[in-house]
N, C-alpha and C positions, 0 to 999 in steps of 0.2 A: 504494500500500500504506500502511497506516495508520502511524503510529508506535507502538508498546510502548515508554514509557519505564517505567525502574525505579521501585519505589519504598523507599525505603532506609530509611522510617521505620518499619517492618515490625519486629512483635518478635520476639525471637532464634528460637521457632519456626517462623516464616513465613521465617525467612532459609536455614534447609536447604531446602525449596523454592527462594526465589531465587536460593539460589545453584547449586540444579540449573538452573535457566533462563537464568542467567545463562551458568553450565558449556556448556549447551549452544548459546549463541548465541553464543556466542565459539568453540567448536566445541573448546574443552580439555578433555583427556582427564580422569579420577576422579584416573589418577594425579598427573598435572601439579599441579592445583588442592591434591591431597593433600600433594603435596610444599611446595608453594608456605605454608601452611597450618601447616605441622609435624605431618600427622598420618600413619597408613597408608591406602591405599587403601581397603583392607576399613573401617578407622574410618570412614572419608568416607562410603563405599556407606551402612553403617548410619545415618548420622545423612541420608543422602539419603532415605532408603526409608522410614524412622521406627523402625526398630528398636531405634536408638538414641536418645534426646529429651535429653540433660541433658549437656553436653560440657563439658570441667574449665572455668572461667573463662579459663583464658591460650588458648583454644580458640576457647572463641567471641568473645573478640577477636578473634583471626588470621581470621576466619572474617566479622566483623563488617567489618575493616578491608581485608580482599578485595575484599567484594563494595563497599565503596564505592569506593575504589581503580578498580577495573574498571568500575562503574557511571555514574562521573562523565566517563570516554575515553569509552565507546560513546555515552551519553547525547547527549553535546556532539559526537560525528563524524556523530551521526541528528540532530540540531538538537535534541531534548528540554532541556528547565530554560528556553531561552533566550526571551526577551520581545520 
């Protein structure tokens, strides 16, 4: 099977995306991630789905700082980044 590694340098739009992929490769629920994040579930859904696009700034840090957080364990446990 191939590898998917992330890409993190993705801007803040493409990262509700990633972080739906990410969400589900890790296989954590809306709420989990929601909470983890400081938002509500329903906030999260919306910014997953697009109905939401523009999340306060202290947002899409929590949000920015998630997905690399989490992206650099998976990455490195599937061998991605390494030379």
């Amino acid at each position: 099977m191939a590898k998917i590694c992330a890409d993190t340098s993705v801007g803040l739009h493409m990262n509700f995306t990633e972080l739906k992929l990410l969400r589900d490769r890790l296989g954590l629920s809306q709420g989990y991630v929601a909470e983890e994040i400081g938002v509500s579930q329903a906030y999260l859904s919306r910014l997953e789905s697009g109905v939401r696009d523009n999340p306060r700034p202290v947002v899409a840090k929590a949000i920015q700082q998630f997905i690399r957080n989490h992206t650099k364990a998976t990455d490195a446990a599937i061998g991605c980044g390494s030379k």
